[in-house]
Biotite code that builds the C-alpha atoms (Angstrom):
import biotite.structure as struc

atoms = struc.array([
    struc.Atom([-1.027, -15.997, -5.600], chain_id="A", res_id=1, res_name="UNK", atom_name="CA", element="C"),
    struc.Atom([-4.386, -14.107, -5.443], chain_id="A", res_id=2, res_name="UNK", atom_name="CA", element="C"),
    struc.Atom([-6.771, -15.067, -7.627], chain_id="A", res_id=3, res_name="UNK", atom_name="CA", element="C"),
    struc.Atom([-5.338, -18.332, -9.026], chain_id="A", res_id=4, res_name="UNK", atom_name="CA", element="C"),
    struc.Atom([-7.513, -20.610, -6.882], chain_id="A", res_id=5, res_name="UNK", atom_name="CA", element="C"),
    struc.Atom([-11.032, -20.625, -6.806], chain_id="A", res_id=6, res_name="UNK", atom_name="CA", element="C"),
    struc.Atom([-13.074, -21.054, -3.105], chain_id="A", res_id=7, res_name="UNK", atom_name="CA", element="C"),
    struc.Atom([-12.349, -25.592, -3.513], chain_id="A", res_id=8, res_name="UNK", atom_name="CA", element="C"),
    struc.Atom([-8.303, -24.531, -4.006], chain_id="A", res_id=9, res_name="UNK", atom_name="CA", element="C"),
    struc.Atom([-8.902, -25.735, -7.752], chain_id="A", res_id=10, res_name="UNK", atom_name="CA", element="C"),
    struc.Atom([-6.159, -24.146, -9.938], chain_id="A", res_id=11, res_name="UNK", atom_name="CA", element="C"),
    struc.Atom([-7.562, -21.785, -12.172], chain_id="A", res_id=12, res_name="UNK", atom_name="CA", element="C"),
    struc.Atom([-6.838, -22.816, -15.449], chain_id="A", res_id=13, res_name="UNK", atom_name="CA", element="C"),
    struc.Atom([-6.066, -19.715, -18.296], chain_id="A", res_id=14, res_name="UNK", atom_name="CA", element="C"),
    struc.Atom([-3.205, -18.324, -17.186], chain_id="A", res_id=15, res_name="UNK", atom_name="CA", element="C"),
    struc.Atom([-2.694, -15.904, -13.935], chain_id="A", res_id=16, res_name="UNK", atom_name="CA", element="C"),
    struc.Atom([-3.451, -14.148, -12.108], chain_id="A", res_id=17, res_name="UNK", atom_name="CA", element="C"),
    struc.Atom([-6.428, -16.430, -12.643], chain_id="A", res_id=18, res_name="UNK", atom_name="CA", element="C"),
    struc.Atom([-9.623, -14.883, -11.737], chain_id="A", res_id=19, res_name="UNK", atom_name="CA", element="C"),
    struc.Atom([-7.981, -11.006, -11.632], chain_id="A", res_id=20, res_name="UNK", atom_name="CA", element="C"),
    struc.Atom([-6.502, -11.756, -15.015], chain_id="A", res_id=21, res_name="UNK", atom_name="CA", element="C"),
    struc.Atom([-9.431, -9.485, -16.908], chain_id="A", res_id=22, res_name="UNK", atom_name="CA", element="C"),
    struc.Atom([-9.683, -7.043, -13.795], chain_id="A", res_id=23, res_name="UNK", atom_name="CA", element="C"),
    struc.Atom([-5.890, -6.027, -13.818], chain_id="A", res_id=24, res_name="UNK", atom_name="CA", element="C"),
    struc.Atom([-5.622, -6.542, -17.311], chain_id="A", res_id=25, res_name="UNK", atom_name="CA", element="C"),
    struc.Atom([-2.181, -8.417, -17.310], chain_id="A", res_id=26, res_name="UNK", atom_name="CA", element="C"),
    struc.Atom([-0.987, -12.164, -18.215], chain_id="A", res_id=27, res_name="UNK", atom_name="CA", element="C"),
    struc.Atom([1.176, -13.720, -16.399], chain_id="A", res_id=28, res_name="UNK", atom_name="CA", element="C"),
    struc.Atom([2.703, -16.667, -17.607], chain_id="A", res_id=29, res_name="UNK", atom_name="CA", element="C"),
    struc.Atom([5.362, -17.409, -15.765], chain_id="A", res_id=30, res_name="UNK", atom_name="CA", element="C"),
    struc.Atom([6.828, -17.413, -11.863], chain_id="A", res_id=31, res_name="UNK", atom_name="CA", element="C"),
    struc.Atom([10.494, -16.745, -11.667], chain_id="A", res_id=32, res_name="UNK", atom_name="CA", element="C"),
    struc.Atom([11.673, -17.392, -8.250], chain_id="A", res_id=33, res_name="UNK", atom_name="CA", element="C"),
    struc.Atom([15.159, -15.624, -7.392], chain_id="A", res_id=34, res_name="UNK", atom_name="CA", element="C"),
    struc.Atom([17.796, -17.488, -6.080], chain_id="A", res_id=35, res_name="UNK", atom_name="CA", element="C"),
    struc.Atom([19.056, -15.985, -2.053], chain_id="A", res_id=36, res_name="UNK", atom_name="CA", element="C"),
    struc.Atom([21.055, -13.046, -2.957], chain_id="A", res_id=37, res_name="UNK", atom_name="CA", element="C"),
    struc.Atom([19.468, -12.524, -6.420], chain_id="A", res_id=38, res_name="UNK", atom_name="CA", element="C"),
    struc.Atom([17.994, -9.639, -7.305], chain_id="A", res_id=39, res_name="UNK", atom_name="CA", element="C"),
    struc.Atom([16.165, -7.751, -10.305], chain_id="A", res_id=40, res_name="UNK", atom_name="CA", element="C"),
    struc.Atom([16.598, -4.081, -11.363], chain_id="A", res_id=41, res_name="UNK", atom_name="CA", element="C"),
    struc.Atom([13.304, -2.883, -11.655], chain_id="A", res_id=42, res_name="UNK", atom_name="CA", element="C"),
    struc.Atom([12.662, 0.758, -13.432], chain_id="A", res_id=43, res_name="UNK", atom_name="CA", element="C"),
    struc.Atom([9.971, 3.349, -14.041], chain_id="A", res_id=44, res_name="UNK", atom_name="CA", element="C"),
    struc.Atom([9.447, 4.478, -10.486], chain_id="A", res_id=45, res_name="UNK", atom_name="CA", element="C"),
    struc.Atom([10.969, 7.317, -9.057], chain_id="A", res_id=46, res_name="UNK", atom_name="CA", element="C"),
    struc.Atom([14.555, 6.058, -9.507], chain_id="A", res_id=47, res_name="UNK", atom_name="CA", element="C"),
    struc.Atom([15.544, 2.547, -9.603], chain_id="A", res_id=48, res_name="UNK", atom_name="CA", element="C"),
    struc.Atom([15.302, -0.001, -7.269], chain_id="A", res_id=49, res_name="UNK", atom_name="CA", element="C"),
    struc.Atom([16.117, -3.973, -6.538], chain_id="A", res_id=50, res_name="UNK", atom_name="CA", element="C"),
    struc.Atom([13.530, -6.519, -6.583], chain_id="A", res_id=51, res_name="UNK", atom_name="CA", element="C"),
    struc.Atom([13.980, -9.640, -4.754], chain_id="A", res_id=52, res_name="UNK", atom_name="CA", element="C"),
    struc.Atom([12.210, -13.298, -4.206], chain_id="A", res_id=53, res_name="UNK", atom_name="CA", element="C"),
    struc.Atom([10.622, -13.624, -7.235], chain_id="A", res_id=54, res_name="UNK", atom_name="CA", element="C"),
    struc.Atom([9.964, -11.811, -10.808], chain_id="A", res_id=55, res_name="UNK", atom_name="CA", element="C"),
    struc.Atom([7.080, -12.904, -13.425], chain_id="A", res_id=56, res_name="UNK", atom_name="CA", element="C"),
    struc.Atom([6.790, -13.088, -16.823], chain_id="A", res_id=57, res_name="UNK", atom_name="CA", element="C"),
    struc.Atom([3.939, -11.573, -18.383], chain_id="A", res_id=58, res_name="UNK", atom_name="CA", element="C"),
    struc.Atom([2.400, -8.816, -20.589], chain_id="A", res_id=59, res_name="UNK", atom_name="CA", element="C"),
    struc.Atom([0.179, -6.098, -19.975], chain_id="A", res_id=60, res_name="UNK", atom_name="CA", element="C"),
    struc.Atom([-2.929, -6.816, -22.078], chain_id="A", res_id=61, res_name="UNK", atom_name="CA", element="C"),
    struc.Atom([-4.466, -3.438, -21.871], chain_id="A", res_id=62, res_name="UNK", atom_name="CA", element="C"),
    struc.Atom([-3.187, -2.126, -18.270], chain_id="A", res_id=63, res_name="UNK", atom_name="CA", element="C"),
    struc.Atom([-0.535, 0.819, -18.436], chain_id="A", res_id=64, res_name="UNK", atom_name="CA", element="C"),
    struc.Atom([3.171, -0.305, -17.502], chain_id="A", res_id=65, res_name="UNK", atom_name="CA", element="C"),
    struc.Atom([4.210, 1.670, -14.505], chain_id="A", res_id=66, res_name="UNK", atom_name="CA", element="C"),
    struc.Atom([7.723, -0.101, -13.605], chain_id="A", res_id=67, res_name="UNK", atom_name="CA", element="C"),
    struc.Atom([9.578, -2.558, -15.884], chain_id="A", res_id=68, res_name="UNK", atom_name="CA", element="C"),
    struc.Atom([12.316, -5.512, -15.037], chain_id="A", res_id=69, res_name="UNK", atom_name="CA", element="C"),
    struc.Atom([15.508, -3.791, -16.353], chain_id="A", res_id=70, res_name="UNK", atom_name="CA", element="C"),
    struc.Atom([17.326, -7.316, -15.989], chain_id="A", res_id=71, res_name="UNK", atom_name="CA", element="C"),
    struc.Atom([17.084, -10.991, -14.748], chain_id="A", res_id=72, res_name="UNK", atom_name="CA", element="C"),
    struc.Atom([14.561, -13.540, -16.311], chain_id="A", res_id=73, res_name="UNK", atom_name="CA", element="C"),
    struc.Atom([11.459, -11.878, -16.780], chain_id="A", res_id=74, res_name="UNK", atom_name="CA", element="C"),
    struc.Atom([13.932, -8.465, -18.804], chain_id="A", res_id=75, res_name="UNK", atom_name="CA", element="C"),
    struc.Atom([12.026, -6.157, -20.515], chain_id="A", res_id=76, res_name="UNK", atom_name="CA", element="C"),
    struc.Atom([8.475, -7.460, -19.287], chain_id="A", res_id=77, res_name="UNK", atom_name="CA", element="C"),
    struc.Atom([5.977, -5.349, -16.885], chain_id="A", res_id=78, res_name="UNK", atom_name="CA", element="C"),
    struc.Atom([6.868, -5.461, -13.207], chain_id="A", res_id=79, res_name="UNK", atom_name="CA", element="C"),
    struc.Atom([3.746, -2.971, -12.133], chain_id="A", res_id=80, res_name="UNK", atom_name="CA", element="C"),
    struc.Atom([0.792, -2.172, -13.476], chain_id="A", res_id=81, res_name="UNK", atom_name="CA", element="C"),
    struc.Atom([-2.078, 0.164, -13.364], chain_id="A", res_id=82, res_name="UNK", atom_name="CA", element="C"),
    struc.Atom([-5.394, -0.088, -14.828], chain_id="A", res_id=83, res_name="UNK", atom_name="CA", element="C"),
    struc.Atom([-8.159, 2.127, -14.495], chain_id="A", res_id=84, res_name="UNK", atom_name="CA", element="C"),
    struc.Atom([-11.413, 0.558, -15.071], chain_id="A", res_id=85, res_name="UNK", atom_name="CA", element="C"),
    struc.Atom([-14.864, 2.378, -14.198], chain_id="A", res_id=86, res_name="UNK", atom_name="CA", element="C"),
    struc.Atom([-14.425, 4.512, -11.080], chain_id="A", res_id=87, res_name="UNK", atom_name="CA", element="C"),
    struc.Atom([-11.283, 2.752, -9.871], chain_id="A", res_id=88, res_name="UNK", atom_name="CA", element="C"),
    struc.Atom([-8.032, 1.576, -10.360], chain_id="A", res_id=89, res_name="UNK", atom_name="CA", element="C"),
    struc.Atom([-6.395, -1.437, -10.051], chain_id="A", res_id=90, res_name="UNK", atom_name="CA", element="C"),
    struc.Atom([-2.770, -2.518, -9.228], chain_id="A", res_id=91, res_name="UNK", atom_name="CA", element="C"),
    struc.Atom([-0.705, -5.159, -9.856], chain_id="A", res_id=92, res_name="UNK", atom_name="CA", element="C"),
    struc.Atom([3.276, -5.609, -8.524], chain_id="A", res_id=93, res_name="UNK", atom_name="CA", element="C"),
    struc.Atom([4.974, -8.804, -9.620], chain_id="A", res_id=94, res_name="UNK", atom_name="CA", element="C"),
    struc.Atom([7.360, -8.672, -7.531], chain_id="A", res_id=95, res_name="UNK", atom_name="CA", element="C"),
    struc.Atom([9.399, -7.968, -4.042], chain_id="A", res_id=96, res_name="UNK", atom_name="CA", element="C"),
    struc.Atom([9.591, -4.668, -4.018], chain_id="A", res_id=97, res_name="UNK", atom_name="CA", element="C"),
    struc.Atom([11.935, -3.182, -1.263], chain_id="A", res_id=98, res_name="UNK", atom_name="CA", element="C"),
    struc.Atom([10.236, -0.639, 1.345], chain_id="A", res_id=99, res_name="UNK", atom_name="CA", element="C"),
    struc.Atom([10.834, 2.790, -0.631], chain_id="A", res_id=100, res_name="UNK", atom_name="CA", element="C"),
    struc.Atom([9.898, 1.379, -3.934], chain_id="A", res_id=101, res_name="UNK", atom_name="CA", element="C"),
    struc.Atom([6.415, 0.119, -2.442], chain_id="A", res_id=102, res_name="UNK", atom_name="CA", element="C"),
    struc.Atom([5.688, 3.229, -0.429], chain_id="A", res_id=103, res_name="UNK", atom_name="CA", element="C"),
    struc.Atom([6.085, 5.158, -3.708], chain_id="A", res_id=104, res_name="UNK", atom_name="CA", element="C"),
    struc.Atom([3.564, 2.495, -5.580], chain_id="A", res_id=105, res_name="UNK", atom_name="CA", element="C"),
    struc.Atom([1.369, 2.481, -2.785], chain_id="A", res_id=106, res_name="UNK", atom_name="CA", element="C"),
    struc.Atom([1.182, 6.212, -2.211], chain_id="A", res_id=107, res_name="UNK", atom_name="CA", element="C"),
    struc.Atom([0.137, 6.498, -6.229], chain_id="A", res_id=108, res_name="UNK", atom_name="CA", element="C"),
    struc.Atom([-2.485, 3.636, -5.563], chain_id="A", res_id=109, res_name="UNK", atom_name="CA", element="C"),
    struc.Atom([-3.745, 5.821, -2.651], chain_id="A", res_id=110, res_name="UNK", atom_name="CA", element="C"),
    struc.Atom([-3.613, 8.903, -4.624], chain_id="A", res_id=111, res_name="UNK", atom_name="CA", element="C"),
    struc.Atom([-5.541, 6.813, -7.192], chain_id="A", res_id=112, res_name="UNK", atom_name="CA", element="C"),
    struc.Atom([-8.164, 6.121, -4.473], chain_id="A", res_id=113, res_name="UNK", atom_name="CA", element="C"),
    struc.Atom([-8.302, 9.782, -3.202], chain_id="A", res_id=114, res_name="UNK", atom_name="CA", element="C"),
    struc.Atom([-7.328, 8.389, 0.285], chain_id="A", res_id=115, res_name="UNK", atom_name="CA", element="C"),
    struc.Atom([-6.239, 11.027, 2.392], chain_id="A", res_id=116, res_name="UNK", atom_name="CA", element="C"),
    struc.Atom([-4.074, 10.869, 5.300], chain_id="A", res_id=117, res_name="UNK", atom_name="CA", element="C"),
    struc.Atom([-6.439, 11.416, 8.788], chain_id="A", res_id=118, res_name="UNK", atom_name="CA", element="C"),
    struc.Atom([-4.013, 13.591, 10.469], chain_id="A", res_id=119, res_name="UNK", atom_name="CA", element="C"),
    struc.Atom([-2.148, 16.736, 8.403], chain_id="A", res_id=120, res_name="UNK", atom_name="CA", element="C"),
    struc.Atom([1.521, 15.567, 9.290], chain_id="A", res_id=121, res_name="UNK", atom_name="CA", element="C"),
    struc.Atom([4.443, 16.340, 6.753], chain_id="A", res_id=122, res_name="UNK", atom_name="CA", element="C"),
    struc.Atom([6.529, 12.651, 8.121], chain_id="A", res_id=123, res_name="UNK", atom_name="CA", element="C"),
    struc.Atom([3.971, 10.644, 9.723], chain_id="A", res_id=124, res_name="UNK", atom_name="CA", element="C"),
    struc.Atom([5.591, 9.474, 12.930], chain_id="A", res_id=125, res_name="UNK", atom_name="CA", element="C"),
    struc.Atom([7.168, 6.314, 13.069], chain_id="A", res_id=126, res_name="UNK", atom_name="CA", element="C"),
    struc.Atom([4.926, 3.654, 15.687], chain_id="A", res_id=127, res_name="UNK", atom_name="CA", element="C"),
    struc.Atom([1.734, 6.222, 15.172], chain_id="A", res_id=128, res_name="UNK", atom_name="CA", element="C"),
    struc.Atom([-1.445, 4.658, 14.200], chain_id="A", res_id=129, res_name="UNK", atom_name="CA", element="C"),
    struc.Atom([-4.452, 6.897, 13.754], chain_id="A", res_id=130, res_name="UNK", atom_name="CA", element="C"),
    struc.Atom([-8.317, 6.405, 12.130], chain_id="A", res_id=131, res_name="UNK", atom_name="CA", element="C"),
    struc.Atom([-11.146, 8.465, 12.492], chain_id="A", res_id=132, res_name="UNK", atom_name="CA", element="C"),
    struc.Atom([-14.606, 7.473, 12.340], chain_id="A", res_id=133, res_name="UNK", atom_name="CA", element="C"),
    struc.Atom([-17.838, 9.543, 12.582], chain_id="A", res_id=134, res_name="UNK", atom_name="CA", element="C"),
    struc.Atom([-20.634, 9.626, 13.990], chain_id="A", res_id=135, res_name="UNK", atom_name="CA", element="C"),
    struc.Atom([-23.750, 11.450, 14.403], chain_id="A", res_id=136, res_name="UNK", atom_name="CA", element="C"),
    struc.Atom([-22.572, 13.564, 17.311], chain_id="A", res_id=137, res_name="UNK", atom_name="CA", element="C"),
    struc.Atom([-19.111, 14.149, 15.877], chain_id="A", res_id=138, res_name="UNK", atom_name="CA", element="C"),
    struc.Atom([-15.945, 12.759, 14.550], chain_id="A", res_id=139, res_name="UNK", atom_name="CA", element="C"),
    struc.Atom([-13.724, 10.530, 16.517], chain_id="A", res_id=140, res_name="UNK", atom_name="CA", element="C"),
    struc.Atom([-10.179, 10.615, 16.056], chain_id="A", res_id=141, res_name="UNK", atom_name="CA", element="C"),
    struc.Atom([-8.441, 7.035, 17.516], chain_id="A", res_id=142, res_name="UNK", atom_name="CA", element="C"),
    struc.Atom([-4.336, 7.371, 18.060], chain_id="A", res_id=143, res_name="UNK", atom_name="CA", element="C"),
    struc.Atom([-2.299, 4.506, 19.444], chain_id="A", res_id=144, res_name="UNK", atom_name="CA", element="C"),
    struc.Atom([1.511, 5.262, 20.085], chain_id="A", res_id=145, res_name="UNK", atom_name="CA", element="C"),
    struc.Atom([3.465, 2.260, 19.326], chain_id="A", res_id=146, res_name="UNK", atom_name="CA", element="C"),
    struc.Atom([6.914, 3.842, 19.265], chain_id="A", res_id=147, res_name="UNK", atom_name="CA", element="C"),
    struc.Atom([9.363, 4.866, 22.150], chain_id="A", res_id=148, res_name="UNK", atom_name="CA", element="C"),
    struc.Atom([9.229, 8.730, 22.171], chain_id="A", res_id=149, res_name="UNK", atom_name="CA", element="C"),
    struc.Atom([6.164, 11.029, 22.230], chain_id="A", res_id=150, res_name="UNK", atom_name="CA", element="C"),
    struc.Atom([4.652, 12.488, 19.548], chain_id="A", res_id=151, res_name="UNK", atom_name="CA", element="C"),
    struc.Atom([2.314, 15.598, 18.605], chain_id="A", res_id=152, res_name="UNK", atom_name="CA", element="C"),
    struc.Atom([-1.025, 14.503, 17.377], chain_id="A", res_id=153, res_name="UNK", atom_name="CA", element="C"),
    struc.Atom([-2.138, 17.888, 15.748], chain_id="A", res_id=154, res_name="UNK", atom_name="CA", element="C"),
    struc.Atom([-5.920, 18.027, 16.412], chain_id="A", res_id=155, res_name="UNK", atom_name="CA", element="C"),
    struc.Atom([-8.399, 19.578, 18.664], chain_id="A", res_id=156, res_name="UNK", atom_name="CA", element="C"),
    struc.Atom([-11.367, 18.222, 20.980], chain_id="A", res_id=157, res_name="UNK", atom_name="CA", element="C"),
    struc.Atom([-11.542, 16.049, 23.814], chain_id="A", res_id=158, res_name="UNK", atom_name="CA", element="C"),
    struc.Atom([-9.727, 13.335, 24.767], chain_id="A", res_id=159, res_name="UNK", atom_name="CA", element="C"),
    struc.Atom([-12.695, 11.055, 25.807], chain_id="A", res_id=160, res_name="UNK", atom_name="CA", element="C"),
    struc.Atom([-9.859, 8.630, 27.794], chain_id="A", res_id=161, res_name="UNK", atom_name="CA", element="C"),
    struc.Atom([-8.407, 11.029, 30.126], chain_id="A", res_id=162, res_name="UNK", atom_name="CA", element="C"),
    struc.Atom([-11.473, 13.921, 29.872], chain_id="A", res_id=163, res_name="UNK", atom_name="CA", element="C"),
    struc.Atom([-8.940, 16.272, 28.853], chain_id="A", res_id=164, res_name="UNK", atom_name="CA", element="C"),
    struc.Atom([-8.970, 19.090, 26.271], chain_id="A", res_id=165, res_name="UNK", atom_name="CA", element="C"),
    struc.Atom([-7.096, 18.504, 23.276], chain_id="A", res_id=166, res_name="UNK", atom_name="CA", element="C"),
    struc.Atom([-5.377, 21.190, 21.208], chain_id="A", res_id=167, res_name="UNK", atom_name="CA", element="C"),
    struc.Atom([-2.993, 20.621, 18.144], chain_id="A", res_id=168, res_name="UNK", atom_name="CA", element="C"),
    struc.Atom([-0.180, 20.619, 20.092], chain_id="A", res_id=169, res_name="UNK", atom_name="CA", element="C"),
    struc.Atom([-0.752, 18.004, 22.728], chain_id="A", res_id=170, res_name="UNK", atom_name="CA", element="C"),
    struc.Atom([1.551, 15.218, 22.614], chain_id="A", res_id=171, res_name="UNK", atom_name="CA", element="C"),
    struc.Atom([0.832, 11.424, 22.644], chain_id="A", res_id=172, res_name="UNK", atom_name="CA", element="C"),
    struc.Atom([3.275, 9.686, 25.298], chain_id="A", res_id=173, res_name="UNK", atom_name="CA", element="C"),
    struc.Atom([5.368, 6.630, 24.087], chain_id="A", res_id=174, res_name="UNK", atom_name="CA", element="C"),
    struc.Atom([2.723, 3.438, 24.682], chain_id="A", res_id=175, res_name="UNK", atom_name="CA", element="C"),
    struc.Atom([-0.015, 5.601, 25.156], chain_id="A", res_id=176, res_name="UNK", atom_name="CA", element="C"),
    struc.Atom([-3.854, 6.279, 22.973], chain_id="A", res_id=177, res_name="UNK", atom_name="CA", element="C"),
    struc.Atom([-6.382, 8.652, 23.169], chain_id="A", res_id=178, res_name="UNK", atom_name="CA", element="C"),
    struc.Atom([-10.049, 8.762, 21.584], chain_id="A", res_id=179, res_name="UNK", atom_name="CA", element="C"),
    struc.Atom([-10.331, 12.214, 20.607], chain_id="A", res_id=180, res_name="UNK", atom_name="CA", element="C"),
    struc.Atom([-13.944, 13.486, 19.579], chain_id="A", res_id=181, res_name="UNK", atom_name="CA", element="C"),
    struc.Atom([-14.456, 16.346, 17.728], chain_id="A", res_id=182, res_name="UNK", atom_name="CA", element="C"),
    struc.Atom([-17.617, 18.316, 17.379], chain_id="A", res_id=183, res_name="UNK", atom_name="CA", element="C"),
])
C-alpha cells in the first residue's frame, strides 16, 4: 500500500498507488484479494507462474507491461510494470509473486540499476551475506555465514578478524564472518 497515504495516514484521493501513481506510471483501481487457495496465472516472465493473496486492477498509463494476469479478476490487466523515467527505472508488481517469479523481476530491476553482485559466484550460496564498502586505504569486503555448511568466499586480502591471509579459495565456516580488506 505504498504511496496511498500521505505522512497524517490521510487516504490519498485519485486513485493508487496514490502518490507513485505519476512515478510508476500505472492506475490502479481496484484491490482484488484472493480467497486461501486461490491463485492467478500470471504471464510474460520467463515462463508462467501463480500469483497468490491478492491481484489489482489497473492500466498501465505510459509504463511498459512486463507480466500480465492470464486469469482471475483483474484478466487481461498489467500485473508488472516497468517504467524508465530519467536515469532510472521504476517497478511496480501487483501482486504475490512466488519466489522464482520475483527473483527473475528483481534480477531485471537490478540489471536495470547496474547493481552488480560483490562477490563473482555462479549460485550465490544459500545463508551467505556479503557487502563491501571502501575506504580510503582500501576496500572492505564483510561476509557473514548464516547457513550450516562452509562456503568459499572467492577473494583475496586479509582477514582483519582472525589476521589471516585470505586467498580465493579460503572457506567461510558455518556461523562464522570475516572483514576482509583489500588493498
Amino acid at each position: 500500500f505504498s504511496g496511498i497515504v500521505d505522512e497524517n495516514d490521510h487516504i490519498r484521493l485519485g486513485g493508487y498507488p496514490g502518490a507513485f501513481r505519476e512515478l510508476l506510471g500505472i492506475q490502479v483501481e481496484e484491490f482484488a484479494p484472493l480467497l486461501a487457495g486461490q491463485q492467478v496465472t500470471v504471464t510474460g516472465l520467463g515462463r508462467d507462474h501463480l500469483a497468490t493473496v491478492w491481484a489489482e486492477r489497473g492500466q498501465g498509463t505510459d509504463a511498459e507491461v512486463v507480466a500480465s494476469y492470464a486469469d482471475g479478476p483483474a484478466a487481461g490487466d498489467p500485473a508488472v510494470t516497468r517504467r524508465s523515467r530519467g536515469q532510472g527505472t521504476a517497478w511496480y508488481i501487483g501482486t504475490h509473486l512466488p519466489p522464482d517469479a520475483l527473483k527473475e523481476v528483481l534480477g531485471r530491476a537490478m540489471g536495470d540499476a547496474h547493481v552488480v553482485p560483490v562477490l563473482d559466484l555462479a549460485t550465490w550460496p544459500a545463508g551467505l551475506d556479503a557487502v563491501r564498502r571502501r575506504g580510503a586505504d582500501g576496500s572492505y569486503l564483510f561476509a557473514i555465514n548464516h547457513g550450516g555448511e562452509p562456503v568459499r568466499v572467492p577473494a583475496e586480502g586479509t582477514d582483519l578478524v582472525t589476521g589471516r591471509d585470505w586467498t580465493t579459495g579460503t572457506t567461510l565456516a558455518a556461523g562464522d564472518l570475516a572483514v576482509i580488506v583489500q588493498r
